[in-house]
C-alpha positions as CSV (number, residue, x, y, z in Angstrom):
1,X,0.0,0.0,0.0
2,X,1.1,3.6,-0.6
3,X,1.3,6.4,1.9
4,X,-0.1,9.4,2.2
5,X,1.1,12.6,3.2
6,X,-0.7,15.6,4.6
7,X,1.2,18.7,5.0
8,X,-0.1,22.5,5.3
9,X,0.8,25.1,2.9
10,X,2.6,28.4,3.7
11,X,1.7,31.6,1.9
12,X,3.6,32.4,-1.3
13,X,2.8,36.3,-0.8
14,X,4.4,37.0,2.7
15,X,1.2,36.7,4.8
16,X,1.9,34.7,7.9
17,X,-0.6,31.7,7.2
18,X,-2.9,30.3,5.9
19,X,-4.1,29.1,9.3
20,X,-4.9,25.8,8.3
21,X,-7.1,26.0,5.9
22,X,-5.4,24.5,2.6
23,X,-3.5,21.4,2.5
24,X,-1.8,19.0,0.5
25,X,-2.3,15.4,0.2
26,X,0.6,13.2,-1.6
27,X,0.0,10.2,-2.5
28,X,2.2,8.4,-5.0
29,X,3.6,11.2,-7.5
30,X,0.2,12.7,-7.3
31,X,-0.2,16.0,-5.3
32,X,-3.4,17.5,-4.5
33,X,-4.3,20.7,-3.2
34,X,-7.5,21.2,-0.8
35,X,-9.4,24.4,0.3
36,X,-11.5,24.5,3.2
37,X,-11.3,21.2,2.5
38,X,-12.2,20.9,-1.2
39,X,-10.3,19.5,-4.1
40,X,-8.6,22.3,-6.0
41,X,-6.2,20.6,-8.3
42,X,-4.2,17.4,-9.2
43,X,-0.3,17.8,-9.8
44,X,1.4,14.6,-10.9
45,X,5.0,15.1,-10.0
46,X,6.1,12.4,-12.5
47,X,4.2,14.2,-16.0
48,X,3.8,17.4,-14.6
49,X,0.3,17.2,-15.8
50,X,-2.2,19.7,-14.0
51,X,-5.7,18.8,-13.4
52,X,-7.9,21.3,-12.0
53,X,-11.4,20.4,-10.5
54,X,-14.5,22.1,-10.5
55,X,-13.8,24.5,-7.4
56,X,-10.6,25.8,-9.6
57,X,-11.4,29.9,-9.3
58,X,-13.8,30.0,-6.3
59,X,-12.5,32.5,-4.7
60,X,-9.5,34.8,-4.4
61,X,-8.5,32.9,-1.1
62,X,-8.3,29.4,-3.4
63,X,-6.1,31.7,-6.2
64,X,-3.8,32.2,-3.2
65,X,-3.3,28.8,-2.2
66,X,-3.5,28.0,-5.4
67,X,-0.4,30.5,-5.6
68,X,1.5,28.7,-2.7
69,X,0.7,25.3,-4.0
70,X,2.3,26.1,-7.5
71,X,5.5,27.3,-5.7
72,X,6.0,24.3,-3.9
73,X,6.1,23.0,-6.9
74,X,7.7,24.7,-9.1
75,X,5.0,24.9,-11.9
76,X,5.5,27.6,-13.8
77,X,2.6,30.2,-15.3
78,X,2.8,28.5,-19.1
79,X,2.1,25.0,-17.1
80,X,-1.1,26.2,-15.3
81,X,-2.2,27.9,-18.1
82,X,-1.8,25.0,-20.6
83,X,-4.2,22.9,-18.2
């Protein structure tokens, strides 16, 4: 069986947290990103194929862990847009 890991995000704009509120769960070479605890996108690590779910743009707080997520990352603007 695989693990999973669970880890928090820190803001990629110099705010002090996110206080919990976006994670990521790794499992495999697949990354996903959660706000308030809803899928926000897919990152295989292996590909680097993006796939975004349906809660993509909510909201302006979801662009910025959206933001954070993408750093940890590394995936660049010309990656998230071609997704």
């Amino acid at each position: 069986m695989d693990h999973a890991k669970r880890f928090t995000l820190e803001p990629a704009d110099g705010r002090k947290s996110f206080y919990g509120k976006c994670y990521v769960l790794e499992i495999c070479n697949f990354a996903t990103l959660y706000s308030y605890d809803t899928k926000i996108m897919t990152f295989n690590t292996e590909t680097r194929e993006i796939t975004k779910h349906w809660a993509y743009n909510y909201s302006l707080t979801t662009r910025r862990h959206q933001k954070a997520f993408c750093k940890c990352y590394g995936i660049t603007d010309e990656e998230l847009k071609g997704a």
